[in-house]
KEKE-3310 file (N, C-alpha, C; in steps of 0.2 Angstrom, whole numbers, plus 5000, padded with zeros to 4 digits):
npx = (5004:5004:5005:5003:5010:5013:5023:5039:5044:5040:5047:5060:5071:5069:5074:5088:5091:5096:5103:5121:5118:5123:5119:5105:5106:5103:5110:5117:5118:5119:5105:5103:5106:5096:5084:5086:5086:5071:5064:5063:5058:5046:5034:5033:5035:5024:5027:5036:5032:5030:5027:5024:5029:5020:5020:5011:5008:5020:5032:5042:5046:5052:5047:5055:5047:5048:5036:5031:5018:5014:5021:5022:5031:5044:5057:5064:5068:5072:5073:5072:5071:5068:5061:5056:5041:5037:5040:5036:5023:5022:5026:5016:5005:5009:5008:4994:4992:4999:4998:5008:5017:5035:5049:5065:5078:5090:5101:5107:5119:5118:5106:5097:5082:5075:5079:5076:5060:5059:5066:5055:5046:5052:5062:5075:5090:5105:5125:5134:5142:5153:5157:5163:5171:5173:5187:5191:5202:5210:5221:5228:5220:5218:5205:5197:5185:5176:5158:5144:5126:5117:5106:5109:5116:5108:5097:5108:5114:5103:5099:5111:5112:5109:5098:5091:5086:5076:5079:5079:5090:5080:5072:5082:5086:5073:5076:5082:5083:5087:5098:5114:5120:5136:5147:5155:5167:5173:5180:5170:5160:5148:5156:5155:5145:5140:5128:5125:5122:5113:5110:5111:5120:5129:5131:5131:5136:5127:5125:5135:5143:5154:5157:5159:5170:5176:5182:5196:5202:5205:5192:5181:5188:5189:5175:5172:5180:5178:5165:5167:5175:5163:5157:5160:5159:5152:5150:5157:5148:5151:5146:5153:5155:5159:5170:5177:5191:5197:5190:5190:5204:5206:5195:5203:5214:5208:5204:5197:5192:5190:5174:5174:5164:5153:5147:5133:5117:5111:5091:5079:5061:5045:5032:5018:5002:4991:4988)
npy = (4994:5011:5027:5044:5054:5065:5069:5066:5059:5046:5039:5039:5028:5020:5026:5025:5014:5009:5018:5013:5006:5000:4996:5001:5014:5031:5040:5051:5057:5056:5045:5050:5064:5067:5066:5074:5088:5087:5083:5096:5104:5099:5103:5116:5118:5119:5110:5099:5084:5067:5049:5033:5016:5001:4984:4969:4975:4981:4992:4996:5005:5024:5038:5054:5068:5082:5089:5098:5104:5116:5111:5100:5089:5079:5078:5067:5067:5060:5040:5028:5011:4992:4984:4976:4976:4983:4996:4995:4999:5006:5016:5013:5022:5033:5036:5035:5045:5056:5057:5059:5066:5071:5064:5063:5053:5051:5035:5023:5012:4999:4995:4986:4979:4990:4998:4987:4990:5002:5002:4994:5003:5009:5018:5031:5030:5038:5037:5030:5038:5045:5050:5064:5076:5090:5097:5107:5113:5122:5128:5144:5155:5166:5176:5184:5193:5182:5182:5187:5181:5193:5206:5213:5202:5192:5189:5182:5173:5163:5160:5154:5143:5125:5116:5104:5101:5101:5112:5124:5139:5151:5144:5141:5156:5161:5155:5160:5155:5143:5142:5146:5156:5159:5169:5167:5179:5186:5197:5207:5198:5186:5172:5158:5149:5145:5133:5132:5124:5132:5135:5123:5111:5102:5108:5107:5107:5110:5111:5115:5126:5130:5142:5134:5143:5146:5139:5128:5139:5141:5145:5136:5129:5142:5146:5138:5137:5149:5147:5139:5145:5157:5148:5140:5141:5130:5113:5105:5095:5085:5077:5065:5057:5043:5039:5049:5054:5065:5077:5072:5074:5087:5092:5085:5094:5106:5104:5090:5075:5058:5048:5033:5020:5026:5027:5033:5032:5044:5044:5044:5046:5047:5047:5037:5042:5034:5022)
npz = (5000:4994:5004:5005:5018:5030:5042:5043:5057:5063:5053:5057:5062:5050:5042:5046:5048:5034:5030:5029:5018:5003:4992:4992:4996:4998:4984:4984:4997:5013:5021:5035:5035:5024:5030:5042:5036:5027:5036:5042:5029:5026:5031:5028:5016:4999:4990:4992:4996:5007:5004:5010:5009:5013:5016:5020:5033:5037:5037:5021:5013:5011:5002:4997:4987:4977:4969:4957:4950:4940:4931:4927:4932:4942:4955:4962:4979:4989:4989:4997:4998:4997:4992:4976:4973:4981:4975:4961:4966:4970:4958:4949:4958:4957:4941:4940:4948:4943:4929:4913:4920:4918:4926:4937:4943:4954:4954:4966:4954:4957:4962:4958:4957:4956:4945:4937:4937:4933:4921:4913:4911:4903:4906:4901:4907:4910:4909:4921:4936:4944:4961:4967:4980:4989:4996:5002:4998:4987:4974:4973:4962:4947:4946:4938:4927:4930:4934:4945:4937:4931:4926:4913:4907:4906:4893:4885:4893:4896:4883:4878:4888:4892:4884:4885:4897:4913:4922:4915:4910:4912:4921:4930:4935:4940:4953:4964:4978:4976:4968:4961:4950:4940:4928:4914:4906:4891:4880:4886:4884:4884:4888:4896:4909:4927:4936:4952:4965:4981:4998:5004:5016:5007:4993:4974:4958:4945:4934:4920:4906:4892:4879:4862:4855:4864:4873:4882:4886:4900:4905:4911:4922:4932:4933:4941:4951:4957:4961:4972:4980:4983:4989:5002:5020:5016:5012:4995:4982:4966:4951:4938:4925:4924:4916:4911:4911:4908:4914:4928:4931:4931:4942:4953:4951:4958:4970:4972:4977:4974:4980:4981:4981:4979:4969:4956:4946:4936:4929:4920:4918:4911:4918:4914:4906:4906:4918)
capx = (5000:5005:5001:5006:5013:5012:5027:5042:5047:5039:5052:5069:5073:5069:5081:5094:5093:5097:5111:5126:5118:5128:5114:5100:5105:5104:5119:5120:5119:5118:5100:5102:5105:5089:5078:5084:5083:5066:5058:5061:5056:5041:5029:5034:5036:5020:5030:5038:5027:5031:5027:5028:5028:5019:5017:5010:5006:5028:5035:5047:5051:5048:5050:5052:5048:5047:5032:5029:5010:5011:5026:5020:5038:5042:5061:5065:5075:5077:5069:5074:5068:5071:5057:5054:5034:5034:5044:5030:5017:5024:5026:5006:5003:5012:5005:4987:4990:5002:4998:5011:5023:5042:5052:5071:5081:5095:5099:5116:5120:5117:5099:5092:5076:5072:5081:5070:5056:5059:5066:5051:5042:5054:5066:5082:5097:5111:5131:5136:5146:5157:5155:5166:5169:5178:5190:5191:5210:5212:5226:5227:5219:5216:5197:5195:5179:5171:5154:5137:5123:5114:5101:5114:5118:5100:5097:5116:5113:5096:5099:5116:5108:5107:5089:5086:5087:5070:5082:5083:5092:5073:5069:5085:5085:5069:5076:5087:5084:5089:5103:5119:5124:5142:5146:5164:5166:5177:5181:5164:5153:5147:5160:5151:5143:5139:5126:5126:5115:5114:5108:5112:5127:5135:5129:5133:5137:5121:5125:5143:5145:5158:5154:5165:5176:5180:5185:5202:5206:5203:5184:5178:5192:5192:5170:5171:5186:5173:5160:5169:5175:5158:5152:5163:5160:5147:5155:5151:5151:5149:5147:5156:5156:5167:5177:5179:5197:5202:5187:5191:5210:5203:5192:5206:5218:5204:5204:5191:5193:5184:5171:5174:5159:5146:5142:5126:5116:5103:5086:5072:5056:5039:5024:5011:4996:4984:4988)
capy = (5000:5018:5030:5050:5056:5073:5069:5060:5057:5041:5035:5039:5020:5016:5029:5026:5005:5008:5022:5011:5000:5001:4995:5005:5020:5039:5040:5058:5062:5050:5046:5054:5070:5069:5065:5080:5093:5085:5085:5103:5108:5096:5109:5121:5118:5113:5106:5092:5077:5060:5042:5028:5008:4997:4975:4968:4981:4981:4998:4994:5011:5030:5042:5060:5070:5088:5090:5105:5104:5118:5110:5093:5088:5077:5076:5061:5070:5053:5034:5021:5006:4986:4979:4977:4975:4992:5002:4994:4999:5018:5019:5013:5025:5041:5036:5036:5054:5063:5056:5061:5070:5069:5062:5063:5050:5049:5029:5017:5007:4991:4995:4981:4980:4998:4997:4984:4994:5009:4999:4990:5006:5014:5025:5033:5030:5041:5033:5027:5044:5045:5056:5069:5078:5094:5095:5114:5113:5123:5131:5151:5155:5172:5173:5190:5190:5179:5188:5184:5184:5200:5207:5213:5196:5186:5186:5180:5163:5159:5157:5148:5137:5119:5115:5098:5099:5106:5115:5126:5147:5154:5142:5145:5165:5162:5152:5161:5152:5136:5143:5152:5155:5164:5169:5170:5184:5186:5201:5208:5194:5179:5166:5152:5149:5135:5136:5129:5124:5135:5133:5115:5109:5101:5110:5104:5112:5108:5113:5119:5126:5134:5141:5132:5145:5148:5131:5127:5148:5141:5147:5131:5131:5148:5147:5132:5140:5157:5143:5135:5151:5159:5142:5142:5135:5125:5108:5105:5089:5084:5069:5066:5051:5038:5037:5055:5057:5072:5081:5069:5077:5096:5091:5085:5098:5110:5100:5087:5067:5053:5045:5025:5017:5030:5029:5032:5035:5047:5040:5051:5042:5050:5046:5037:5044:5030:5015)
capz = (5000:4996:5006:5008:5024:5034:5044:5044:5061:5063:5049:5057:5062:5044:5039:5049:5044:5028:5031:5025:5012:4997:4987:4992:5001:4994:4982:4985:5005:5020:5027:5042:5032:5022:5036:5046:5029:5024:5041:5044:5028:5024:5035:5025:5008:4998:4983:4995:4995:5007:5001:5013:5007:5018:5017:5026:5041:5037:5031:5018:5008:5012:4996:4998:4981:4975:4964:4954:4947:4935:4927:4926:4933:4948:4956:4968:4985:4993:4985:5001:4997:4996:4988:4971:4972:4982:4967:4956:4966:4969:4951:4946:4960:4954:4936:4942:4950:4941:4923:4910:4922:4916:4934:4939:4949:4957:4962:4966:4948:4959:4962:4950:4955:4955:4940:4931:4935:4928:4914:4912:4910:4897:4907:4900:4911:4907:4911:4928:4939:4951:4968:4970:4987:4991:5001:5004:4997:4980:4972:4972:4955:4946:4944:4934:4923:4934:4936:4945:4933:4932:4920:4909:4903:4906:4889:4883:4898:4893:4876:4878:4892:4890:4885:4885:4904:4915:4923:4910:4910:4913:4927:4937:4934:4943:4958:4966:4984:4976:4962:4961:4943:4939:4920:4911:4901:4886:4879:4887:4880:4889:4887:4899:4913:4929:4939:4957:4971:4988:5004:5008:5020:5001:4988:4968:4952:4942:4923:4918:4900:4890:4872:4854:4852:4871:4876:4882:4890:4907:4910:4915:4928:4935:4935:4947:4957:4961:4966:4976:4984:4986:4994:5009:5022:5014:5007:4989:4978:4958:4947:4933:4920:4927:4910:4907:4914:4909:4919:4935:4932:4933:4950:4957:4954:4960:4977:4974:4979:4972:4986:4980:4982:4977:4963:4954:4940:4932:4926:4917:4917:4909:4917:4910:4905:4908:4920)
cpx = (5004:5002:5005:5005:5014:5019:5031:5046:5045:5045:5060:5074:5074:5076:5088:5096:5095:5104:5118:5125:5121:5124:5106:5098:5106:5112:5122:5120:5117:5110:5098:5102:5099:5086:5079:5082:5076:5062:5057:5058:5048:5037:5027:5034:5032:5022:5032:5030:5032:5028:5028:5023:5026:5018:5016:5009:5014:5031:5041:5050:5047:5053:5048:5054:5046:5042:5031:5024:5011:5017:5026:5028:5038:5051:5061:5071:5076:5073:5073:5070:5072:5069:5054:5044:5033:5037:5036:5022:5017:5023:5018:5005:5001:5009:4998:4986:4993:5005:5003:5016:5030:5044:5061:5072:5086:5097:5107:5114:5116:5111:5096:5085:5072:5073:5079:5066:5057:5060:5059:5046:5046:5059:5070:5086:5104:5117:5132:5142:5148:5157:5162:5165:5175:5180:5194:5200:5210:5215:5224:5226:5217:5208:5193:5189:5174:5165:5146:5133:5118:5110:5106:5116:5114:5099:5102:5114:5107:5096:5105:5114:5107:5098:5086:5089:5081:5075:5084:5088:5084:5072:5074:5087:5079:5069:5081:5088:5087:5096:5107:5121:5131:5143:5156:5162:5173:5177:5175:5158:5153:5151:5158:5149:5142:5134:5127:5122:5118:5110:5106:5118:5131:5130:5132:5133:5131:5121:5133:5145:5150:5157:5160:5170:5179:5182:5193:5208:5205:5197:5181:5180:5189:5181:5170:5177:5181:5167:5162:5170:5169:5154:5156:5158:5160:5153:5153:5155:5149:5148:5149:5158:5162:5175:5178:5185:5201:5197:5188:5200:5210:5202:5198:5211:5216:5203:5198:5192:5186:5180:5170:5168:5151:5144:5137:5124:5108:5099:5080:5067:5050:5033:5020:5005:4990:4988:4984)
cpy = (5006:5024:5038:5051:5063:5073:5063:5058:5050:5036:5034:5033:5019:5019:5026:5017:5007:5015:5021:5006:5003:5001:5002:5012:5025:5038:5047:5061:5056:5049:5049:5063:5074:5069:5071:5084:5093:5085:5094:5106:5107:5101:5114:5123:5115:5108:5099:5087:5069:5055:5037:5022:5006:4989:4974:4971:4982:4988:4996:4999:5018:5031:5050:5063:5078:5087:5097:5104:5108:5117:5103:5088:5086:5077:5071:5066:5063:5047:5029:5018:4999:4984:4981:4978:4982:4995:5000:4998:5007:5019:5020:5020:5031:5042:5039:5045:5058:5062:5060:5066:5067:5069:5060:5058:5050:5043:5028:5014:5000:4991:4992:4981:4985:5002:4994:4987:4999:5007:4998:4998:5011:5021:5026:5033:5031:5035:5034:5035:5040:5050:5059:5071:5083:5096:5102:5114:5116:5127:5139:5151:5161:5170:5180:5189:5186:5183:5183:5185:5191:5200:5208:5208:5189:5185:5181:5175:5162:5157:5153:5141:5130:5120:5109:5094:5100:5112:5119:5135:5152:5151:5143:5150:5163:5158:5152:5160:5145:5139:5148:5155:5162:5163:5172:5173:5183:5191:5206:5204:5188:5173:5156:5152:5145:5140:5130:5129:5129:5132:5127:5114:5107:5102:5106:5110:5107:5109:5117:5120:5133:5135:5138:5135:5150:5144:5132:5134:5143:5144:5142:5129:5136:5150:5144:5134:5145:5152:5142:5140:5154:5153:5140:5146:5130:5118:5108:5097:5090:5077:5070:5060:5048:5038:5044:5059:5063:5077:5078:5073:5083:5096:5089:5089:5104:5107:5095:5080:5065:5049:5037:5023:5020:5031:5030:5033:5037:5044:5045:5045:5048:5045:5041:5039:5039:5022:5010)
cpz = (5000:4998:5008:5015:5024:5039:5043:5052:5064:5059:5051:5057:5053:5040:5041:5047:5038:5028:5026:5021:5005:4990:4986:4996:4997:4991:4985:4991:5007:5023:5030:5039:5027:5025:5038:5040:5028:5031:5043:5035:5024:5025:5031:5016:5004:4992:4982:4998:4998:5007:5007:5009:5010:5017:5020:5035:5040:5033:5028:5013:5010:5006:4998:4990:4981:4967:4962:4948:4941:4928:4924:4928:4942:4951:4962:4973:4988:4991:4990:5002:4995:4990:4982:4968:4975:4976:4962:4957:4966:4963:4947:4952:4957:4947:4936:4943:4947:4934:4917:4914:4922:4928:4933:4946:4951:4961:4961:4957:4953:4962:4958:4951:4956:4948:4934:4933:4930:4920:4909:4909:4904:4899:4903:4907:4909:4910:4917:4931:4945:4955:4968:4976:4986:4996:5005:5005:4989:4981:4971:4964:4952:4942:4941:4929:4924:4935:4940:4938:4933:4925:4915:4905:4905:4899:4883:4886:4897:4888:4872:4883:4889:4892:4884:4892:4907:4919:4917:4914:4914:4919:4932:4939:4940:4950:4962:4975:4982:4973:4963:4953:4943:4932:4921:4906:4898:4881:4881:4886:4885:4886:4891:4904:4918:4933:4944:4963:4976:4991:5008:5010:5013:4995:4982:4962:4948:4931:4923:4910:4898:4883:4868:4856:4858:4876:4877:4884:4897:4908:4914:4922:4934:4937:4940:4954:4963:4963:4971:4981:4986:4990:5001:5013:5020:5010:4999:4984:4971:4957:4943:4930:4923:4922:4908:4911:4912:4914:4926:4936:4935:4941:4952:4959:4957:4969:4979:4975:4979:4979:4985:4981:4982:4972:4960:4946:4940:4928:4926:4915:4914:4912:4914:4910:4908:4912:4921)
residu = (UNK:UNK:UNK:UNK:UNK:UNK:UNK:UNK:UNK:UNK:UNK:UNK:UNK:UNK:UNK:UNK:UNK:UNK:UNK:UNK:UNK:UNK:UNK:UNK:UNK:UNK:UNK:UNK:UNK:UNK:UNK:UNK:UNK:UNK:UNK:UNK:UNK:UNK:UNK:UNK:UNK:UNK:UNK:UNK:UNK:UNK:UNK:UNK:UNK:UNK:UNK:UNK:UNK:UNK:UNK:UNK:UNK:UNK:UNK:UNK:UNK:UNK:UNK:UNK:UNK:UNK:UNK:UNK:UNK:UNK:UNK:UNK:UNK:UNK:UNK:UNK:UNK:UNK:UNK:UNK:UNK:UNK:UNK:UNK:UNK:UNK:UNK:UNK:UNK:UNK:UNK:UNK:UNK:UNK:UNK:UNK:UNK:UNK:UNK:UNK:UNK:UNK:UNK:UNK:UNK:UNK:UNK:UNK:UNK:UNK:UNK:UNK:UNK:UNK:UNK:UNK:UNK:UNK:UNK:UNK:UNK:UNK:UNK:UNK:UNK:UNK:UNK:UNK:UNK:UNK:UNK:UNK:UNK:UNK:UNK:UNK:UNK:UNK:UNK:UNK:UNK:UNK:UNK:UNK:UNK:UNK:UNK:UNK:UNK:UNK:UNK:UNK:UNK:UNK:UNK:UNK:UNK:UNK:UNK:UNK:UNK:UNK:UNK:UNK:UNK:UNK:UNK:UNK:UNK:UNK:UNK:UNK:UNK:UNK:UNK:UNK:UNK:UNK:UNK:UNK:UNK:UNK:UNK:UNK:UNK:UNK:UNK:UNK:UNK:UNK:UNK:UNK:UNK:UNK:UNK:UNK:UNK:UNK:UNK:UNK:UNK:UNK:UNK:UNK:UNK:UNK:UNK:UNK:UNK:UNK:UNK:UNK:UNK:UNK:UNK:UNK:UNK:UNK:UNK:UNK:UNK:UNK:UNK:UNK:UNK:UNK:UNK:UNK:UNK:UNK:UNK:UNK:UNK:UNK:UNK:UNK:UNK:UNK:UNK:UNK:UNK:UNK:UNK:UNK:UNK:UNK:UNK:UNK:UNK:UNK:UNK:UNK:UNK:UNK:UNK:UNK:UNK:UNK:UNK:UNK:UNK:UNK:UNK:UNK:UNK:UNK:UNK:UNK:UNK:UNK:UNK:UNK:UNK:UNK:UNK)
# end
């Protein structure tokens, strides 16, 4: 049975059982770390939405999700679960209610049968990443032309923007409790841009581009350097293609260290219209 939830602190235990499972626990932050985040700001936020699995009078998965109605768009913030008959039944449920809505995942690769579901339903599952962590050690860097984004160059990042993202240029311009964006200039003109989460204990760089014919100056560098620098204290992590060892070189010589055993991958699912 699925059933929405008004609190989680009934679930802490669940949380905290599953903590160091390798298989099914948050790629991207500890249990204990969502729980507390997600309880304080469940109250508060009506976009979050939690989910509890039950068999047998037995809870066996809670999911907290960020829904956005007028977007038809679901992200997962935390999916802990075992059982492959709860995932199926979450999924018909979500269907049933939130018909035709595009949905983000964040799981472990070794989560198979979370993994044959969504298959089963026709996800997309980008390549397998690997966790990054910064280790608040980077080299002195000149960070000239580094600029926040400002009106002046809103329509220059919205129209270089990745746009086969929901996150597009227009949606994080409009989200500036969740986003930080900094822009590289080049002779006055936007050369690139990254945008990056705020207001969590380890923030990430969320989109990082740099135009053709401005590759290979150092912008992609010296953008992630002024992150990093305006996100202090705060920690901050990445993901990055397992096989794309020249950006695991970058991160590292920037002060970032691989977290072995975290891997994960992105899965875009669509809704079904009718279950």
């Amino acid at each position: 049975m699925i059933r929405r939830v008004a609190d989680l602190s009934p679930y802490r235990s669940f949380y905290e059982s599953i903590s160091g499972d390798a298989v099914f626990s948050d790629p991207m932050r500890s249990p204990p770390e969502v729980f507390e985040r997600e309880s304080a700001r469940l109250s508060s936020d009506p976009e979050r939405r939690v989910f509890a699995a039950e068999r047998d009078g037995e809870l066996c998965g809670v999911f907290v999700l960020m829904i956005l109605r007028e977007d038809h768009y679901m992200e997962f913030l935390s999916c802990l679960c075992r059982d492959e008959a709860a995932y199926e039944e979450l999924f018909a449920f979500l269907s049933r209610e939130y018909p035709g809505y595009d949905a983000d995942l964040i799981i472990r690769p070794g989560n198979l049968p979370l993994r044959r579901v969504l298959s089963a339903r026709g996800a997309v599952t980008e390549p397998e990443q690997q966790r990054m962590v910064y280790t608040h050690r980077m080299p002195a860097l000149d960070m000239k032309n580094i600029v926040l984004l400002s009106g002046e160059f809103m329509d220059a990042y919205c129209a270089m923007h990745s746009r086969d993202v929901y996150w597009t240029g227009e949606r994080v311009a409009l989200a500036p409790d969740r986003f930080r964006t900094l822009l590289a200039l080049e002779d006055g003109e936007l050369a690139g841009y990254i945008d990056v989460t705020v207001g969590l204990d380890e923030n990430e760089p969320v989109d990082l581009l740099v135009r053709p014919g401005s590759r290979r100056r150092g912008h992609g560098r010296r953008l992630l350097a002024r992150a990093l620098e305006l996100n202090e204290p705060n920690g901050m992590m990445l993901l990055v293609d397992v096989d794309n060892y020249a950006a695991i070189r970058l991160y590292e010589s920037l002060g970032f260290e691989k977290q072995e055993g975290q891997n994960s991958v992105t899965v875009h699912l669509k809704l079904r219209e009718k279950e």
